[in-house]
C-alpha positions as CSV (number, residue, x, y, z in Angstrom):
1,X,19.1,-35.2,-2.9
2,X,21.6,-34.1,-5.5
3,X,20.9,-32.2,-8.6
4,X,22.3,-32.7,-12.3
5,X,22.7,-30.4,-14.8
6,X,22.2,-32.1,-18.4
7,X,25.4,-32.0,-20.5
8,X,25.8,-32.7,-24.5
9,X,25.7,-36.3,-24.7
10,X,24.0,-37.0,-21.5
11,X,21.3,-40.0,-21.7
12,X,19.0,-40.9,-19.0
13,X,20.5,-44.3,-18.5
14,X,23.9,-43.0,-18.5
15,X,22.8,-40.4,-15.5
16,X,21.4,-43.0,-13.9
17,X,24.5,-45.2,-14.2
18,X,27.3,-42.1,-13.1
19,X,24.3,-42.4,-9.6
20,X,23.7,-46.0,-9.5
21,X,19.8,-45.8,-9.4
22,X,16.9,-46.9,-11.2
23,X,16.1,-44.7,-14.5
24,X,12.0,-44.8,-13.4
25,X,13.3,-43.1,-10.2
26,X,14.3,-40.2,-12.2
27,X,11.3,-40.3,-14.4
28,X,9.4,-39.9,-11.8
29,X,11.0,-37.7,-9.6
30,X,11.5,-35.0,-12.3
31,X,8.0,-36.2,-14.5
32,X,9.7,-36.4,-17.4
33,X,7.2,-36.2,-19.8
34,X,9.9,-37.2,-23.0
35,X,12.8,-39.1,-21.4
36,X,14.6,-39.7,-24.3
37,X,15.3,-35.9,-25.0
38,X,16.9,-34.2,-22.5
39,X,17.7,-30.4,-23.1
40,X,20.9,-29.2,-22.6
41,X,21.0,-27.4,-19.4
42,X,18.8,-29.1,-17.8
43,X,18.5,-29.7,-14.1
44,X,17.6,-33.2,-12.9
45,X,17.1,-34.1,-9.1
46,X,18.3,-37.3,-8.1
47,X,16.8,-39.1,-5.8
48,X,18.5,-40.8,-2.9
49,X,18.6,-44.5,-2.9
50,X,16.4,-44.6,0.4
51,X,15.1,-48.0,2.2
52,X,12.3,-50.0,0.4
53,X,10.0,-51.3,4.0
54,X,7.0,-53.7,3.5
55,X,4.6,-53.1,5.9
56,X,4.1,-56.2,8.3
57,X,0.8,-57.2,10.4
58,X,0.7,-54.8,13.2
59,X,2.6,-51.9,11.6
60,X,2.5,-48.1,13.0
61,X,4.2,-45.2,11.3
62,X,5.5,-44.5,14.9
63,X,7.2,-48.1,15.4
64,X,8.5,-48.2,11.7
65,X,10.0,-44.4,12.8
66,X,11.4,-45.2,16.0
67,X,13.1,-48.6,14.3
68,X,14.5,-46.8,11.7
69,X,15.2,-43.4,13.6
70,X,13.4,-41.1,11.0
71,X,9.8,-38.9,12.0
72,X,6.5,-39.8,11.2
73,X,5.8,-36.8,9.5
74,X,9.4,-37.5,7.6
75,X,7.6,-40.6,6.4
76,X,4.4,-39.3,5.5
77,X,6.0,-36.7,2.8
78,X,7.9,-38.8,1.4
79,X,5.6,-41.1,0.8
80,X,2.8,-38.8,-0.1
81,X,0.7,-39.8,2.4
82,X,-1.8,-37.7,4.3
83,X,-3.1,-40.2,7.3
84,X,-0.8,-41.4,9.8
85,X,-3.6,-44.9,10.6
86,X,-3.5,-45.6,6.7
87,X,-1.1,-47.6,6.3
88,X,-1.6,-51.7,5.4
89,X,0.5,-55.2,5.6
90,X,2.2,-55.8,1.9
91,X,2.3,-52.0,1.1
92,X,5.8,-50.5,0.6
93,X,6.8,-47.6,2.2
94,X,10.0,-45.5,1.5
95,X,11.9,-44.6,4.3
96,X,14.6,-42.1,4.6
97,X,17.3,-44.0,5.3
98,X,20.3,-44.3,3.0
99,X,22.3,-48.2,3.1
100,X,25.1,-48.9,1.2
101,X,26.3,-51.9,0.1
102,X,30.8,-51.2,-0.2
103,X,32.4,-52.4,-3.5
104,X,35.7,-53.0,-4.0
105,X,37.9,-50.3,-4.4
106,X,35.7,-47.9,-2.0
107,X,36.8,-45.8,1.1
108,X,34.8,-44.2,3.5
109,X,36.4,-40.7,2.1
110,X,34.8,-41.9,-1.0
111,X,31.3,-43.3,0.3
112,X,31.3,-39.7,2.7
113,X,31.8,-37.5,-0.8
114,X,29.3,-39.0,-2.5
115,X,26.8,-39.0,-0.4
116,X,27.5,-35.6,1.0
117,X,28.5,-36.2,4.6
118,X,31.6,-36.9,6.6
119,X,33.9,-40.0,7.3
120,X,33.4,-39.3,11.0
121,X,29.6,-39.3,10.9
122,X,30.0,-42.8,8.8
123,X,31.8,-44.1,11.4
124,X,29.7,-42.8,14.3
125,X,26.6,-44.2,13.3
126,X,28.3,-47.4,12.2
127,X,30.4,-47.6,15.2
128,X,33.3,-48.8,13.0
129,X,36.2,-50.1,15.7
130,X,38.5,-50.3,12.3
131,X,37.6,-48.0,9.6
132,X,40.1,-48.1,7.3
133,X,39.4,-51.9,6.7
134,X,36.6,-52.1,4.9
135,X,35.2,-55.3,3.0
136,X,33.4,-56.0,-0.2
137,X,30.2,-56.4,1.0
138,X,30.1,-54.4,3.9
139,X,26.8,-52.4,4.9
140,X,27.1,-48.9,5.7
141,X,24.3,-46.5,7.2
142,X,24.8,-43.7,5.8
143,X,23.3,-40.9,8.3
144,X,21.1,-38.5,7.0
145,X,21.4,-34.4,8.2
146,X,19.4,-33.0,10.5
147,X,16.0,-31.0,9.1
148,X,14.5,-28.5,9.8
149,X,10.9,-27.5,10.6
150,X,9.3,-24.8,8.9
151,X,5.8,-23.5,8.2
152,X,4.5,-23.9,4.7
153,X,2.0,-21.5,3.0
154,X,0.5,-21.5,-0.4
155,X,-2.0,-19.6,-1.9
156,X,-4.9,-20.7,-4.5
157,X,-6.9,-18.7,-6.4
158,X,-8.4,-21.9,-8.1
159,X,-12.2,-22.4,-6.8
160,X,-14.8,-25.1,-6.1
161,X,-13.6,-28.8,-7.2
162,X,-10.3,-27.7,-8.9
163,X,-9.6,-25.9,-5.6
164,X,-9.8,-29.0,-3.6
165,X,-8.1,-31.0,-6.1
166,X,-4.9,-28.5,-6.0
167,X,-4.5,-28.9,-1.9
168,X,-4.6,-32.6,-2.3
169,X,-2.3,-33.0,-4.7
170,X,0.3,-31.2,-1.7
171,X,-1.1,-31.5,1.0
172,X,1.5,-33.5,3.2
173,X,3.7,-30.7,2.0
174,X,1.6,-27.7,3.5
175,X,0.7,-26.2,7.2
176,X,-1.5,-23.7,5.3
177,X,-3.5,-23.1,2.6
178,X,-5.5,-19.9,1.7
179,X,-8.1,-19.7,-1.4
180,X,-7.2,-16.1,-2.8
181,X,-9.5,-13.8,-1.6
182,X,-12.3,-12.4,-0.2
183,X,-12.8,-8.8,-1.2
184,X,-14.0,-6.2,0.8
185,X,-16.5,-4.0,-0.2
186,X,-17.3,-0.5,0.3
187,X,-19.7,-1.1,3.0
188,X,-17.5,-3.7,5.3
189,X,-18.8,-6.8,3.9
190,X,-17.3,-9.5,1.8
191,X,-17.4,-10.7,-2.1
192,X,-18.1,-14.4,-1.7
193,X,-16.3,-17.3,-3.0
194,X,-16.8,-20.9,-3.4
195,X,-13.6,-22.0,-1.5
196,X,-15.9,-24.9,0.9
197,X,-14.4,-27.6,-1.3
198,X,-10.8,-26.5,-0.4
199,X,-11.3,-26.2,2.8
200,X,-12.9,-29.6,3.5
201,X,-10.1,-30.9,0.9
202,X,-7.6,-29.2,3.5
203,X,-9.3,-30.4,7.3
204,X,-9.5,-34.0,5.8
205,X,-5.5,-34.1,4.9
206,X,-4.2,-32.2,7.6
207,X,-3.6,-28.8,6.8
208,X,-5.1,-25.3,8.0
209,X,-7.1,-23.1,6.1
210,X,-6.3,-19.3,6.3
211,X,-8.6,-17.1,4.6
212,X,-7.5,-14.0,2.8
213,X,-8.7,-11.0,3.1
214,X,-7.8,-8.0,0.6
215,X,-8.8,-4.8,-1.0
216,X,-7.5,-4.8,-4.6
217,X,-8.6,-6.9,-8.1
218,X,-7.6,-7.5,-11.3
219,X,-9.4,-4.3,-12.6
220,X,-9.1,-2.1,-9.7
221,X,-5.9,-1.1,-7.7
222,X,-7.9,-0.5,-4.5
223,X,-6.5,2.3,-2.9
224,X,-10.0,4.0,-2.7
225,X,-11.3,1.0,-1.3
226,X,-8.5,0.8,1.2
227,X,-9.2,4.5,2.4
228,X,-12.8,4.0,3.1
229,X,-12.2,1.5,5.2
230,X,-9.5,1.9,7.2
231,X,-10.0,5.7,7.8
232,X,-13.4,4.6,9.3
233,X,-13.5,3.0,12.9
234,X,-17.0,2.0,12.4
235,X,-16.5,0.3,8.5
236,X,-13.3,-1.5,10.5
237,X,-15.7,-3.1,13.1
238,X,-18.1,-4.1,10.3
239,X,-15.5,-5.6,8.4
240,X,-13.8,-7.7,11.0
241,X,-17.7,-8.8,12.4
242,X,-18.0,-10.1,9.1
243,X,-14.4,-11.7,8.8
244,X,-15.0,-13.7,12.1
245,X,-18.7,-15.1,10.6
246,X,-16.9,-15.7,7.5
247,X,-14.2,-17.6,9.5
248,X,-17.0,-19.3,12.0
249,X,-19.1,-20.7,9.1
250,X,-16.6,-21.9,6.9
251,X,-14.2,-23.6,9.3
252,X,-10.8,-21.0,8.8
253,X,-7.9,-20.9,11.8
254,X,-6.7,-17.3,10.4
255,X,-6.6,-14.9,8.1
256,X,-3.9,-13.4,5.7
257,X,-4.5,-9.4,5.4
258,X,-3.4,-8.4,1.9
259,X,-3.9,-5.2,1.2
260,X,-1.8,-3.8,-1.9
261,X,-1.9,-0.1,-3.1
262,X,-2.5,1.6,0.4
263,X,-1.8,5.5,0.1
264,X,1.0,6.7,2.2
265,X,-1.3,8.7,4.2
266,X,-3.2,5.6,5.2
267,X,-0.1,4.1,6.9
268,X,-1.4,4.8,10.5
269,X,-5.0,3.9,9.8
270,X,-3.8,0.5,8.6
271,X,-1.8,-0.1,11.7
272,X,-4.3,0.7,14.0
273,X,-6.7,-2.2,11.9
274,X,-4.1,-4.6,12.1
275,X,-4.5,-4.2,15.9
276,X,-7.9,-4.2,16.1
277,X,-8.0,-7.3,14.1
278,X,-5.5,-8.9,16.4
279,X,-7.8,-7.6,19.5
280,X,-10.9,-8.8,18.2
281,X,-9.3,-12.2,16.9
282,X,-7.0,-13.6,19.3
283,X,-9.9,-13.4,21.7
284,X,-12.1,-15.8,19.2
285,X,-9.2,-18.0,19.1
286,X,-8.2,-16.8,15.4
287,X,-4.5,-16.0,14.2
288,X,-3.5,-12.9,11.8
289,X,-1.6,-12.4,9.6
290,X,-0.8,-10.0,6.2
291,X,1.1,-10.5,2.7
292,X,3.7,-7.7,2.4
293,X,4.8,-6.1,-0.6
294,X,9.2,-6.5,-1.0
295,X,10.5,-3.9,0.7
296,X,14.6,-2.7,1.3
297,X,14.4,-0.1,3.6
298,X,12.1,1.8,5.9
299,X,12.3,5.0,3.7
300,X,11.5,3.3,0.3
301,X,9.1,5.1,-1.5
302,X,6.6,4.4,-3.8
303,X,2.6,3.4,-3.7
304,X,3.4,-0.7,-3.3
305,X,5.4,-0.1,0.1
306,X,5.1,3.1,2.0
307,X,2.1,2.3,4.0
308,X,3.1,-1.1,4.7
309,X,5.2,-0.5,8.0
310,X,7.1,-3.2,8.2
311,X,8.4,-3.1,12.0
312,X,4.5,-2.6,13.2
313,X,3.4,-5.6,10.9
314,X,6.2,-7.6,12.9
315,X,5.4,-6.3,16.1
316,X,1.4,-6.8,16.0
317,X,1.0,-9.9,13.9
318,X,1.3,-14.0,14.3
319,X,3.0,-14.0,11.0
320,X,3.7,-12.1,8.0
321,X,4.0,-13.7,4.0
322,X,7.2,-11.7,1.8
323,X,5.8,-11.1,-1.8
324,X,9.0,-12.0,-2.9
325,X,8.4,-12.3,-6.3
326,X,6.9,-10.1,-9.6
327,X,10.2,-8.4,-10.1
328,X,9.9,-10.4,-13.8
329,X,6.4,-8.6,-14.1
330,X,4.2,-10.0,-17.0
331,X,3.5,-6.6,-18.8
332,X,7.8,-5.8,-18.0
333,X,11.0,-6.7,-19.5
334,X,12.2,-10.3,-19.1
335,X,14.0,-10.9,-16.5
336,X,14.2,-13.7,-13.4
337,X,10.8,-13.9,-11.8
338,X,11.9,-14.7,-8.0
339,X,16.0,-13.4,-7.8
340,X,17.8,-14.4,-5.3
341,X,20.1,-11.0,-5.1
342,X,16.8,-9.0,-5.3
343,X,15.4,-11.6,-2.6
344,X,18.5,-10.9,-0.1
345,X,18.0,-7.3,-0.3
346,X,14.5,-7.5,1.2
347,X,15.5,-10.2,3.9
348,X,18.7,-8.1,4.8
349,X,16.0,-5.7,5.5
350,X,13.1,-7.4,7.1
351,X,15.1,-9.5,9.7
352,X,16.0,-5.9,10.8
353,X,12.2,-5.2,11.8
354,X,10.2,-8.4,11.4
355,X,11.3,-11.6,14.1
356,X,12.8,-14.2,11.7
357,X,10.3,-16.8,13.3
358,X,7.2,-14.3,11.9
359,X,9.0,-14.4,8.5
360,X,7.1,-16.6,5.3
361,X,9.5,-16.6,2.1
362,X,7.4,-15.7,-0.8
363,X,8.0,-17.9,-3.8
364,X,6.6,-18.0,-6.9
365,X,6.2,-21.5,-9.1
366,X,5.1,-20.0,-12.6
367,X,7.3,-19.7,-15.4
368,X,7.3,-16.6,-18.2
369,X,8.1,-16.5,-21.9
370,X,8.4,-12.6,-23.2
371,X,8.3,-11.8,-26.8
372,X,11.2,-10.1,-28.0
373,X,12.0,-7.5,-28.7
374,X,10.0,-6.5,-25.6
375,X,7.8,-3.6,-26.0
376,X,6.5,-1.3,-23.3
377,X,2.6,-2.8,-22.3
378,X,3.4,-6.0,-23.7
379,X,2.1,-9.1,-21.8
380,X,4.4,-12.0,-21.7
381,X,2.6,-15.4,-21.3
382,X,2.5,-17.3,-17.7
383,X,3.1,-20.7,-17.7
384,X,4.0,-23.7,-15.6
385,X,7.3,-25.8,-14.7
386,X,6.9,-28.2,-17.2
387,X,5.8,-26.0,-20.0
388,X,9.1,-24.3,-19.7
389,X,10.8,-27.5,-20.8
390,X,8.4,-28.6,-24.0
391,X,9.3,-25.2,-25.3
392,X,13.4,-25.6,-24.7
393,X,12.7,-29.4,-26.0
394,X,10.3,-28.1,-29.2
395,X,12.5,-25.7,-30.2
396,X,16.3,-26.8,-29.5
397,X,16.7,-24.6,-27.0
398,X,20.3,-24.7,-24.1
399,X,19.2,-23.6,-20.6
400,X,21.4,-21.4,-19.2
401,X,21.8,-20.4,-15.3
402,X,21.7,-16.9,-14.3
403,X,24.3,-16.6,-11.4
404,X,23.2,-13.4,-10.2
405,X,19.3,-14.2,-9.9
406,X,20.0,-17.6,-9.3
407,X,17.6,-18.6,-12.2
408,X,17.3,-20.8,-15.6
409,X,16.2,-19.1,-18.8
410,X,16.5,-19.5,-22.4
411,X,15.8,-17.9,-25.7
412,X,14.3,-19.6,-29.0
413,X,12.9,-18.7,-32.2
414,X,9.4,-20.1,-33.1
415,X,7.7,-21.4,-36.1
416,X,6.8,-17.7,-37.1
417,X,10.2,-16.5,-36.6
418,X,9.9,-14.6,-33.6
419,X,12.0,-14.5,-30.5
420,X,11.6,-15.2,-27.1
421,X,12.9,-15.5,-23.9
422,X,11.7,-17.7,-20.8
423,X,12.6,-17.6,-17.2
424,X,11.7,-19.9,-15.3
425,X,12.4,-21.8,-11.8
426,X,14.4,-25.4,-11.6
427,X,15.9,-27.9,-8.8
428,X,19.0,-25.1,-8.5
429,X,16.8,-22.2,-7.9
430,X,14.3,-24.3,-5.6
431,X,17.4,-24.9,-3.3
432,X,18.6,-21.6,-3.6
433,X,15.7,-19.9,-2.4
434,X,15.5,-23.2,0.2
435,X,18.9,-22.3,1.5
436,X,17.7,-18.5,2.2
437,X,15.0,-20.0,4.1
438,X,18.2,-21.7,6.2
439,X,20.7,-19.1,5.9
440,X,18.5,-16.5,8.0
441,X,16.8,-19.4,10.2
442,X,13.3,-18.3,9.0
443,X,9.6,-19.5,9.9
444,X,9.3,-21.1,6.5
445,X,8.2,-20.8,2.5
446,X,4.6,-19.5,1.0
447,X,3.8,-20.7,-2.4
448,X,2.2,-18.1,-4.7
449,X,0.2,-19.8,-6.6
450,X,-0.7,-23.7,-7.3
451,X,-2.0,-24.6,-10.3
452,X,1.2,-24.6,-12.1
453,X,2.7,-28.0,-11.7
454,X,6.6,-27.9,-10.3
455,X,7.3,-31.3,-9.4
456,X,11.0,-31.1,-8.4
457,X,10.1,-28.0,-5.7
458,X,8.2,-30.8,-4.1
459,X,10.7,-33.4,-4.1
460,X,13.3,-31.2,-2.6
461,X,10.9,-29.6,-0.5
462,X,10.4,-32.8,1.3
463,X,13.7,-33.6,1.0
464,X,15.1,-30.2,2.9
465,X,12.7,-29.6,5.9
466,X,10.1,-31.0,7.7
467,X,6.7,-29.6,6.9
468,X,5.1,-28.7,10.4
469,X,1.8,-29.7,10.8
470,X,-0.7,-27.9,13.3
């Protein structure tokens, strides 16, 4: 899938011209709400001009695969399906497979460049005895990269109905999903929630709920909390007794430990619950694992990170989440939400300590607009994806693209004359943080938080890996 950047002068029909595809497909791909404005700076994803298949009488996912040499589940995302057996004769399925048709003046150098892969591999596939003599006419497979497999995670904290209705909107793009949270209490037990709805929405469309677990809210830091508990064998066993009859009753596989705000002094007491949880959850058939805050070094200091021991959470744990994200903090000065520089600096760490293959790549897919000047306690507003571009499109605004952070912002004046500034995530930043996910061969990606529509992380999402499913 390739990515355009809008230029002065760009229309959609002329975009879809320079990539010979149907305008809709880019409508649709991007949900552009006004496709007749286009911002400058803005990034587009492209779909690929894939195979149209009409299902005949008789049709499985696994013989349209195996004809066409692409995975079920490959099949299944792309097509935003959920059930493999739910498929009918006279529907139309996309497949990922790339044909094109030569026209005159064409080479295979110049079919490979455009769609990104190599002369050789054209001829491979093709098994071209004569390559260099091409015909107007002539159809090409053009063969597709490998993908890779990786876990997916997101978090909700939306409950009941709209809970459920989040998860399905994704759902062939998740292995997990976790309703945020249940909060412990001083006593080992648990604050309910109403996150049933969820997790049916989840077992129905193939994905596995993980519940979380944690210690802080959005009034209280926690570290009180977390001190009771942990410092007390007999509050740990109480808590994890009622984890397991949380997890029994409401159909969980897991559980995500996030526990923020730990005091220093706490560090070894939190260890020694992450292995009880392990020992008393492993043996009910359960996986563990804990959100940790970003950390760059095993002497960092600082309430957030000192008591979360990275090399024990690695050692005694299924799977760990990286809170990548928060650096562009709502009540802080604008700045890029998720960076990729800052976002390095904590993998160049973790794969030190944690096994790559334990590692989830926080992401965040919320957008912010601060008020400027920015004053010290003032909250910038949270947003979503799309909100980000009916403000640049509103007010006039040009996108630009941080290098550094790998992230889009802009700045625009509104009808009261005051300033802002908005950064926000795009198709270039989704890839960038995709390609980290490549670069140090990680588990996979974990979504904080849905609710805030982002409709090109999914297209590329599903274009770049292949969601496992467990």
């Amino acid at each position: 899938m390739r990515i355009h950047v809008v230029r002065s002068g760009d229309l959609l029909w002329r975009i879809a011209r320079q990539y010979r595809i149907d305008p809709a497909l880019i409508v649709r791909a991007n949900d552009l709400e006004q496709p007749d404005r286009l911002v400058i700076g803005q990034a587009l994803v492209i779909p690929e001009p894939y195979f149209q298949y009409l299902v005949q009488p008789g049709d499985t996912l696994g013989n349209i695969g195996s004809t066409y040499g692409v995975t079920v589940q490959e099949i299944l995302q792309l097509n935003r399906l959920n059930n493999p057996s739910a498929i009918y004769p006279g529907q139309i399925l996309t497949i990922p497979v790339i044909y094109h048709t030569v026209m005159a003046g064409e080479s295979l150098s110049v079919i490979a460049s455009r769609y990104g892969t190599t002369v050789q591999s054209i001829v491979q596939v093709n098994r071209l005895t004569a390559p260099s003599r091409l015909y107007i006419g002539q159809v090409l497979r053009i063969p597709a990269p490998t993908k890779p497999v990786i876990d997916v995670n997101a978090f909700t904290y939306a409950f009941g109905q709209t809970g459920a209705r989040e998860v399905r909107e994704v759902a062939y793009d998740l292995t997990y999903i976790s309703p945020f949270a249940y909060r412990m209490q001083e006593d080992g037990g648990l604050e309910p929630i109403d996150d049933t709805p969820a997790i049916e929405a989840a077992r129905s469309n193939g994905v596995v709920p993980m519940m979380a677990i944690t210690n802080f809210s959005s009034t209280e830091a926690g570290t009180e909390l977390a001190h009771t508990i942990l410092s007390s064998p007999t509050l740990v066993e109480t808590l994890l007794t009622n984890v397991i009859d949380m997890m029994r009753e409401k159909g969980y596989s897991g559980v995500n430990i996030d526990f923020e705000n730990v005091a220093p002094e706490d560090r070894q007491f939190y260890n020694r619950f992450l292995e009880r949880a392990v020992e008393r959850l492993h043996a009910e058939g359960y996986f563990v694992s804990s959100s940790l805050a970003p950390k760059t070094s095993g002497e960092q200091r600082g309430l957030l990170v000192e008591a979360q021991d990275y090399p024990a959470h690695g050692r005694i744990l299924d799977f760990v989440v990286l809170m990548t994200y928060e650096w562009g903090y709502r009540k802080g000065p604008p700045q890029a939400i998720s960076p990729i520089n800052q976002m390095k600096r904590v993998l160049d760490y973790a794969v030190t300590v944690i096994p790559r293959n334990k590692i989830l790549l926080g992401f965040q897919i919320y957008a912010r607009d601060w008020l400027l000047p920015h004053r010290e306690g003032q909250e910038a507003e949270t947003f979503d994806m799309q909100e980000a571009i009916r403000r640049a499109i509103r007010y006039g605004a040009e996108i630009k693209y941080d290098q550094v952070s790998q992230s889009p912002y802009y700045r625009y004046v509104d009808n009261n004359g005051r300033s802002h500034e908005v950064w926000f995530e795009d198709a270039r930043s989704a890839k960038a943080k995709f390609d980290l996910v490549n670069t140090y061969n990680l588990r996979g990606l974990s979504y904080w938080v849905l609710g805030y529509p982002f409709p090109q992380n999914w297209e590329l999402l599903g274009d770049t890996f292949i969601v496992r499913k467990r």
